[in-house]
C-alpha positions as CSV (number, residue, x, y, z in Angstrom):
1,X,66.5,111.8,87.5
2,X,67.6,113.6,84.3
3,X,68.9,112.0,81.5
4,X,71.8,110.3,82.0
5,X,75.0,111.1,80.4
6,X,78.0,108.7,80.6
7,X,81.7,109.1,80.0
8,X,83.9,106.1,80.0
9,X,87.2,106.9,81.0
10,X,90.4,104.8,80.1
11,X,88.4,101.5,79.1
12,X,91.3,99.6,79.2
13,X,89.6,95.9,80.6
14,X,87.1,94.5,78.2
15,X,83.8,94.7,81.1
16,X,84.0,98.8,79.6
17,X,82.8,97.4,76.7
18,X,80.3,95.1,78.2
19,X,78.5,98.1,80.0
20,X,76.8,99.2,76.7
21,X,76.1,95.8,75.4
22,X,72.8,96.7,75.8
23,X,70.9,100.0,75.7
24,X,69.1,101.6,77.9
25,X,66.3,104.1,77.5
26,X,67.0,106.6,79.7
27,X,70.6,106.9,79.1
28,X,72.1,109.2,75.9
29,X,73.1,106.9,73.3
30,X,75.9,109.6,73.3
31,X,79.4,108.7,75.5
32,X,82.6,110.7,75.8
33,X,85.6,108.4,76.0
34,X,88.6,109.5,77.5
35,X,91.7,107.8,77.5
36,X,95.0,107.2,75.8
37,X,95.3,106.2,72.0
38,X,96.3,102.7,71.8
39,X,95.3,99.3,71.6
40,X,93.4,99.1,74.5
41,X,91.1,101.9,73.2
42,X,90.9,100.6,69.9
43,X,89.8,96.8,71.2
44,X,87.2,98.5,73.0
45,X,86.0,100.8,70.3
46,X,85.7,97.6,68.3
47,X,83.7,95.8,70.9
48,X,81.1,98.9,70.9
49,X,81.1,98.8,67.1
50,X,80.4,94.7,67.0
51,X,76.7,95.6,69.2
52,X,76.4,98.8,67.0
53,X,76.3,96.2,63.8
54,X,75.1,92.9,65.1
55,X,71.9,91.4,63.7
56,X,70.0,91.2,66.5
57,X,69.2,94.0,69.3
58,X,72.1,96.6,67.8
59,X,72.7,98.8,70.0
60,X,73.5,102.7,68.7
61,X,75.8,103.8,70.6
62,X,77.5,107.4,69.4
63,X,80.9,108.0,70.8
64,X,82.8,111.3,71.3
65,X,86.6,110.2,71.8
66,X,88.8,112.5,73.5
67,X,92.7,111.1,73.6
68,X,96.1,112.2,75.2
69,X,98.3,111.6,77.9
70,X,96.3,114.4,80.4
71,X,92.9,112.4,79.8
72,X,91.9,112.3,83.4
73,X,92.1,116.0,83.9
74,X,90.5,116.7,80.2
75,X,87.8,114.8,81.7
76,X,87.3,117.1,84.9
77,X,87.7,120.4,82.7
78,X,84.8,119.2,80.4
79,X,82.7,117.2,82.6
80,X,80.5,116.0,79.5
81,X,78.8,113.9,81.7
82,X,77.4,113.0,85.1
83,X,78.2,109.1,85.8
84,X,81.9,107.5,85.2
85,X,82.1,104.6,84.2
86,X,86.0,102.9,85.3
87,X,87.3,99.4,84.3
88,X,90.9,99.7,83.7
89,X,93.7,99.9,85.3
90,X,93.8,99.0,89.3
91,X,95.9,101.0,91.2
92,X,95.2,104.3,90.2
93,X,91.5,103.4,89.8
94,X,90.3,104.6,93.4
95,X,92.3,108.0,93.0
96,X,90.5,108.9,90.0
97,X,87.2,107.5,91.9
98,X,87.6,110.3,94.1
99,X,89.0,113.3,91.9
100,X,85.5,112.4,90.0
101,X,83.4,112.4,93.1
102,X,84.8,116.3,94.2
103,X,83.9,116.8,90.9
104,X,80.5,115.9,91.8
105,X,80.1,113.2,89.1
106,X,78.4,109.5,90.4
107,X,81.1,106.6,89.6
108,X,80.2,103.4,88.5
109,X,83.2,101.7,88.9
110,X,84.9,97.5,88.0
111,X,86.5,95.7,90.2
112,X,88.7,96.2,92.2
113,X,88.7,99.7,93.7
114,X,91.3,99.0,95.7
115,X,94.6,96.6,95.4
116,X,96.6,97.4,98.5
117,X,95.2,97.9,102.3
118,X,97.2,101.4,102.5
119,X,94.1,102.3,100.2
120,X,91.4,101.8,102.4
121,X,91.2,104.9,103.6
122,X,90.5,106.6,100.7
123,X,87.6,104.2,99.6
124,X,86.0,104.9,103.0
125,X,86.3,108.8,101.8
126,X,84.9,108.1,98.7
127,X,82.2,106.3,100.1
128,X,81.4,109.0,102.5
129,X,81.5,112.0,100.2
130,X,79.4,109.9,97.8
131,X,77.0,109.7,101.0
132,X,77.4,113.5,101.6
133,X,77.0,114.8,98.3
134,X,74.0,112.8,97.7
135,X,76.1,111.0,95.1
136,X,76.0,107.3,93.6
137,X,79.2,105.4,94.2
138,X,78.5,101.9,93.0
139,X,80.9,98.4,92.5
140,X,80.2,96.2,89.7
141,X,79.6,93.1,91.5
142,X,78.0,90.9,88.6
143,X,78.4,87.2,90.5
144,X,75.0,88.2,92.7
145,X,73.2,88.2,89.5
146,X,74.0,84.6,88.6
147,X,71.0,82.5,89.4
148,X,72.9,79.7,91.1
149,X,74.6,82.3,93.2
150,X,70.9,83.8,94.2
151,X,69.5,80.7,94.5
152,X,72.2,79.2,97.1
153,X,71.8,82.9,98.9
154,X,67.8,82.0,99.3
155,X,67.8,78.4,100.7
156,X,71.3,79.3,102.8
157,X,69.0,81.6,104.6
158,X,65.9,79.0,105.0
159,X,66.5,77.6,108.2
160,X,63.8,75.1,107.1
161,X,66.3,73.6,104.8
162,X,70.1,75.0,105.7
163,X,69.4,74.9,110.0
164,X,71.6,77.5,111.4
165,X,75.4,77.9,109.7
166,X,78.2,75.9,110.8
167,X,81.1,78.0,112.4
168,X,83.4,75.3,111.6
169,X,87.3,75.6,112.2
170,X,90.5,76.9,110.0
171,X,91.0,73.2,109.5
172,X,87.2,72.6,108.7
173,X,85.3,75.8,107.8
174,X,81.8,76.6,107.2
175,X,82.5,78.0,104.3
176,X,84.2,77.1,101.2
177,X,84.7,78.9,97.8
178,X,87.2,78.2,94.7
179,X,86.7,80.5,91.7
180,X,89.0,79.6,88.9
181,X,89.5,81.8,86.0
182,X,91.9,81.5,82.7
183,X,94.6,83.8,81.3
184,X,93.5,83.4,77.1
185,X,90.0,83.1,76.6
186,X,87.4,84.6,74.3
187,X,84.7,87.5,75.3
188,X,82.0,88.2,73.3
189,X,83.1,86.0,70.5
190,X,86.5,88.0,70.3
191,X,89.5,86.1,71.9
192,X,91.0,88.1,74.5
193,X,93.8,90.9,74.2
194,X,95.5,90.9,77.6
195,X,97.3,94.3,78.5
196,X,100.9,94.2,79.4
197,X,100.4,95.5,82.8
198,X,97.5,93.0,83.5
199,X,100.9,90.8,84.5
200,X,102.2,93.3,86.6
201,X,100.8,92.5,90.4
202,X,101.9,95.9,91.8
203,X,99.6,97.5,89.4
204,X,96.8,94.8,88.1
205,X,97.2,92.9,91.8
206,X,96.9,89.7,92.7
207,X,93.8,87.2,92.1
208,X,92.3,87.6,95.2
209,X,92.8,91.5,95.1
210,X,91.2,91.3,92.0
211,X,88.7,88.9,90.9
212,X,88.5,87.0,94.3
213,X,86.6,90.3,95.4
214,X,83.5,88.7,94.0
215,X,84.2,85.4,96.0
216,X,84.5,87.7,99.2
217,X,81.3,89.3,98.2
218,X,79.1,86.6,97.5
219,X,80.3,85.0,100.8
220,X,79.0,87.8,103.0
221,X,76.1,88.4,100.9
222,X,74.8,85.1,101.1
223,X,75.8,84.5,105.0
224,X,74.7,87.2,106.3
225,X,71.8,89.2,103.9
226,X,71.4,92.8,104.6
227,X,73.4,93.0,107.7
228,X,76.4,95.7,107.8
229,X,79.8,93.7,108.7
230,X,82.2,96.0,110.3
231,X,85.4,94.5,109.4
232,X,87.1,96.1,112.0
233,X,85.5,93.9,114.7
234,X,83.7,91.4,112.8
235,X,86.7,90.2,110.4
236,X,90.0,88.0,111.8
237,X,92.4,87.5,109.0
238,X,94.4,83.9,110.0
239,X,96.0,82.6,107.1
240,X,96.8,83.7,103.4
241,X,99.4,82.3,100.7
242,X,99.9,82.8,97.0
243,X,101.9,81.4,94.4
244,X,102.3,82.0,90.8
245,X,100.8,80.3,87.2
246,X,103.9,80.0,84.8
247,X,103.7,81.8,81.2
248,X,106.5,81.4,79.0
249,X,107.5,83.8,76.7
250,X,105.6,82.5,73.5
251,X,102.6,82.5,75.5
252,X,102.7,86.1,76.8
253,X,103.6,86.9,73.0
254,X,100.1,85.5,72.5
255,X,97.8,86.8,74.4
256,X,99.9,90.3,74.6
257,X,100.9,91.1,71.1
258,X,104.4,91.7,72.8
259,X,107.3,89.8,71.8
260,X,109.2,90.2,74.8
261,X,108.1,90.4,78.7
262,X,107.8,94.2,80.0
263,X,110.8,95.5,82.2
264,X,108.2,96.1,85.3
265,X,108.1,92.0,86.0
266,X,112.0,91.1,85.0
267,X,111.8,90.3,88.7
268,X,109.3,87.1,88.1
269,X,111.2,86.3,84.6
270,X,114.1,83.0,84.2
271,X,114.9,81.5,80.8
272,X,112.1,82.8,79.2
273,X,109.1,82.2,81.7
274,X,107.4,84.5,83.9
275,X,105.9,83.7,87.4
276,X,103.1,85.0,87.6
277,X,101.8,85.6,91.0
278,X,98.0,85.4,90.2
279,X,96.6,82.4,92.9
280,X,95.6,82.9,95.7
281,X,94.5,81.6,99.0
282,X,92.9,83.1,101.9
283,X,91.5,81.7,105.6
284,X,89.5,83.6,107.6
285,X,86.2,84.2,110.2
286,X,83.8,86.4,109.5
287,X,81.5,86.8,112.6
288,X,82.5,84.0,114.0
289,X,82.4,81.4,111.0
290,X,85.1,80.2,109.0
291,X,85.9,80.7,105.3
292,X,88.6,79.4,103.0
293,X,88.7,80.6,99.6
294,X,90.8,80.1,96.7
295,X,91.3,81.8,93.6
296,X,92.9,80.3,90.6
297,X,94.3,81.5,87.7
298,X,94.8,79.2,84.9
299,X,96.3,79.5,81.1
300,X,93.2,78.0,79.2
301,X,90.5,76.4,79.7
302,X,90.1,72.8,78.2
303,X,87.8,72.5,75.1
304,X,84.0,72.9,76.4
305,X,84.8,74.1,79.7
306,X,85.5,77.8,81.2
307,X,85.7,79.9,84.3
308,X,84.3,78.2,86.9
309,X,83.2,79.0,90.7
310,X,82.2,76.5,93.4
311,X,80.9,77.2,96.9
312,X,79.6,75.5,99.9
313,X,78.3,76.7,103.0
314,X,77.4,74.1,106.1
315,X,74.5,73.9,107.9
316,X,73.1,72.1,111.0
317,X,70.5,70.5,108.3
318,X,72.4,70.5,104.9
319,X,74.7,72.4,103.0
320,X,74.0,73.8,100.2
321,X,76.9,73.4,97.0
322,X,77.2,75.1,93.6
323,X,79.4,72.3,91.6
324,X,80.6,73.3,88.2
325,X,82.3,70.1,87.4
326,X,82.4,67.1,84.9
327,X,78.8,66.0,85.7
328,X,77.3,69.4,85.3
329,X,78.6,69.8,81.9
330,X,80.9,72.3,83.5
331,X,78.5,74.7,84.1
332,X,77.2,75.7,87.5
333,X,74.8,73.7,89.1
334,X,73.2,74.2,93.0
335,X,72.4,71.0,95.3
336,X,71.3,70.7,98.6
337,X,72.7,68.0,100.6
338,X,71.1,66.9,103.7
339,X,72.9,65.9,106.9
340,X,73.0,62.5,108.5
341,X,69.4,61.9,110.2
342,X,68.2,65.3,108.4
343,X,67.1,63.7,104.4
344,X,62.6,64.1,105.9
345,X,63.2,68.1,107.2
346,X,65.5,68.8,104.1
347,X,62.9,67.4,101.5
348,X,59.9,69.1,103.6
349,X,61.8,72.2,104.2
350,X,63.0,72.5,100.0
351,X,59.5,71.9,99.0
352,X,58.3,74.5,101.1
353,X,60.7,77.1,100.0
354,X,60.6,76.0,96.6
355,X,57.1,77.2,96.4
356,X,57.8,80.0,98.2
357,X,60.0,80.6,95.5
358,X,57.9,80.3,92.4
359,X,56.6,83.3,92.3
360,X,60.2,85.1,91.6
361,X,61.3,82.2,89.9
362,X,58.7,80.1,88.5
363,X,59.9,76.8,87.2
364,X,62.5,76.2,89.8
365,X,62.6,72.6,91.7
366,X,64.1,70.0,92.5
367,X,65.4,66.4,91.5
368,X,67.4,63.4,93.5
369,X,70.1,63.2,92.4
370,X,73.0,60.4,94.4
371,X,72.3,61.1,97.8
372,X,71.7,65.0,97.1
373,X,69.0,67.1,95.5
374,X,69.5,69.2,92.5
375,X,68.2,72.2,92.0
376,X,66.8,72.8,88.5
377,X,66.8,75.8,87.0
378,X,64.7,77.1,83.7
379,X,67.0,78.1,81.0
380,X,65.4,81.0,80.9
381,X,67.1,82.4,84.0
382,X,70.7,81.7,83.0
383,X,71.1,84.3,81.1
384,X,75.4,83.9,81.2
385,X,78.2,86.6,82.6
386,X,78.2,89.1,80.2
387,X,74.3,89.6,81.0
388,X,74.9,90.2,84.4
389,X,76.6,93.5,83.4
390,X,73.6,95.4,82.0
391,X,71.5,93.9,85.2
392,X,74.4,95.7,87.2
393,X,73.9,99.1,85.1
394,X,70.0,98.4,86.1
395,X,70.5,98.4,89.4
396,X,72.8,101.2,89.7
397,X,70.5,103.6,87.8
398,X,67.7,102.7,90.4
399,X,69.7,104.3,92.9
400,X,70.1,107.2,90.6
401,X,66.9,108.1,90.6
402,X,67.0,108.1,94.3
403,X,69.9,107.8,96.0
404,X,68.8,106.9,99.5
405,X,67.3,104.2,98.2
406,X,71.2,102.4,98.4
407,X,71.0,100.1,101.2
408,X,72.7,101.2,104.2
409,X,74.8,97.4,104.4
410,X,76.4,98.5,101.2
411,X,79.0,100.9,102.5
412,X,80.3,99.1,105.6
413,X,80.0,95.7,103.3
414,X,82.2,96.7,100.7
415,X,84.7,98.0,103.1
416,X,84.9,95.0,105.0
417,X,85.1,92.9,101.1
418,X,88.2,95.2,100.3
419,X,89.4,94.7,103.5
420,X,89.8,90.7,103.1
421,X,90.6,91.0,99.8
422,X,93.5,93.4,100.0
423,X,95.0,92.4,103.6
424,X,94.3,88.7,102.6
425,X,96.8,89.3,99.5
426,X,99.2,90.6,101.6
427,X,99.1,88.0,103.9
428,X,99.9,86.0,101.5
429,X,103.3,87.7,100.7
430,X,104.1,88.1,104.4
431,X,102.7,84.5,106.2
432,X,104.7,85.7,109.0
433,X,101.4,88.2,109.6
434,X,99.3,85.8,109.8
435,X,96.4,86.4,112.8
436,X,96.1,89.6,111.9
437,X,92.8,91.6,112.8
């Protein structure tokens, strides 16, 4: 692989910025930025500057910045580099996926590539050209690096402990996940600066088109490992709703910089509040099991807690639960809780994975813990969100080097997780669809 030159193009969401909180060594510290001049470059500029100058591990990153309205196609003519790096805005995200692609540049792209089903065709072509160019098309899914989240993949698939997975029912899946996130926050010590259109559904989407693609992610990563899901026969969409968070005017003012509420969501705006149609809820099977999941969007968290996520999956034996509640300090935590007439196979089956597993993960094990057992994890392995996006960057430039190397699950995979994600969202606005395959 030659050295690797990257161009970040409109970094309008902060996780541009959280690409090069770290360095790597076979990367140019030298970036092209393309994209407007405004305040979305300038917060990430100053992001870049704040790992430049921090004490420890600076990074030295050198950036050429190249602004104006006809960025995108600036960025074709000069082609300063050969990897794209996207996190912006949503909806025109997967046209400029491709334009760079026929370009013959490899994309390294946020979530969500896609906001609407109508779109799913041209992921699948971006995908394939990526294929037949012997290109590197790759999603930033960050939540498979969290150790709870790897963890709760390894003993879901230990029949030893887990048994077999539970179908379950719409009224009773075998799977259930709730990732809640939270409007005003801070990010790398800098409190957030929302973009106007970030409340604008039609262009930002919806919480399950958007961030609820990790939830659908992690739920067919860890159900079904390495196998390709063909959404088209493996996928049954039954029920989706949504409904909106409320942000009044001084609020939006807040987190914006705006005084007043953009024209493009007067439709969602009465006596000075704005509904906000950011939560989401989605039922559906997924080779034959059943999984509910629900993302939240919230205002703020309360002092000393965050974004959370929560998951369990059933098994004929146990299931196996990441809680991020009160009595985990509201950070995640992973248990294993047997079934009735099960406790003897769970605790023989979870000591014989757990030493199965020290070898990746030395330290790990495990601790009663009211009627469950709780899986302890070294500090050393939580290494927190914004981490996970260099480990990401890692893992992409592995199949840089050799681009076959890309498991063959991944294309079909992230079809089928756009597939839920978009159609589920739109479910949600149309109930009368429900059913739908």
């Amino acid at each position: 692989m030659n050295q690797v030159r990257i161009v970040i193009l409109d970094p309008a969401h902060f996780h541009a910025a959280l690409i090069q909180k770290e360095t790597y060594p076979w990367v140019s510290n030298r970036v092209s930025v393309y994209a407007p001049l405004g305040a979305e470059l300038l917060d990430y500029l100053n992001r870049v500057s704040l790992f430049n100058t921090r004490p420890e591990k600076p990074t030295n990153w050198e950036l050429e910045i190249h602004t104006g309205p006809d960025f995108m196609n600036r960025m074709l003519r000069d082609k300063p580099g050969n990897v794209v790096v996207f996190a912006g805005r949503n909806r025109a995200k997967i046209d400029w996926i491709n334009a760079s692609l026929e370009a013959g540049l490899n994309v390294l792209a946020d979530k969500p590539w896609v906001i609407d089903s109508a779109n799913l065709p041209k992921l699948e072509k971006a995908l394939n050209d990526a294929e037949s160019k012997g290109l590197v098309a790759y999603d930033i899914m960050t939540e498979r690096y969290e150790i709870t989240s790897i963890l709760q993949r390894e003993l879901v698939n230990a029949p030893e402990v887990f048994g077999r997975q539970i179908e379950g029912t719409p009224q009773d899946p075998g799977i259930v996940a709730m990732s809640v996130h939270h409007i005003m926050k801070m990010v790398a010590g800098i409190p957030i600066r929302r973009s106007v259109w970030f409340f604008d559904v039609d262009e930002y989407g919806e919480g399950l088109a958007d961030v609820g693609t990790h939830v659908v992610d992690l739920v067919q990563w860890t159900a079904f490992p390495d196998q390709a899901i063909d959404y088209r026969r493996d996928i049954r969409l039954l029920e989706g709703k949504h409904w909106p968070t409320v942000v009044t005017q001084e609020q939006f003012r807040q987190v914006t910089g705006e005084a007043n509420f953009p024209r493009s969501v007067s439709r969602y705006v009465k006596n000075g509040r704005m509904d906000y149609y950011c939560n989401n809820s989605v039922t559906y099977s997924i080779k034959g099991v059943h999984a509910k999941l629900d993302i939240l969007w919230n205002w703020e968290a309360a002092p000393g807690t965050g974004d959370a996520y929560e998951a369990a999956f059933r098994g004929t034996r146990a299931r196996v639960e990441i809680r991020q509640g009160k009595v985990e300090n509201f950070r995640p935590e992973l248990y294993v809780v047997p079934a009735g007439g099960a406790r003897d196979q769970v605790v023989s089956g979870l000591k014989q994975k757990l030493a199965a597993l020290q070898s990746a993960w030395p330290g790990v094990a495990m601790e009663e813990r009211g009627g469950a057992f709780h899986i302890v994890i070294p500090e050393k392995f939580r290494v927190g969100h914004e981490a996970h996006f260099a480990q990401v960057t890692n893992r992409f430039f592995e199949y840089l080097k050799d681009p076959k190397s890309m498991p063959q699950w991944e294309k079909p995979n992230m079809l089928a997780k756009y597939y839920v994600s978009a159609k589920g969202t739109e479910m949600g606005r149309e109930p009368a669809r429900a059913g739908t395959h």
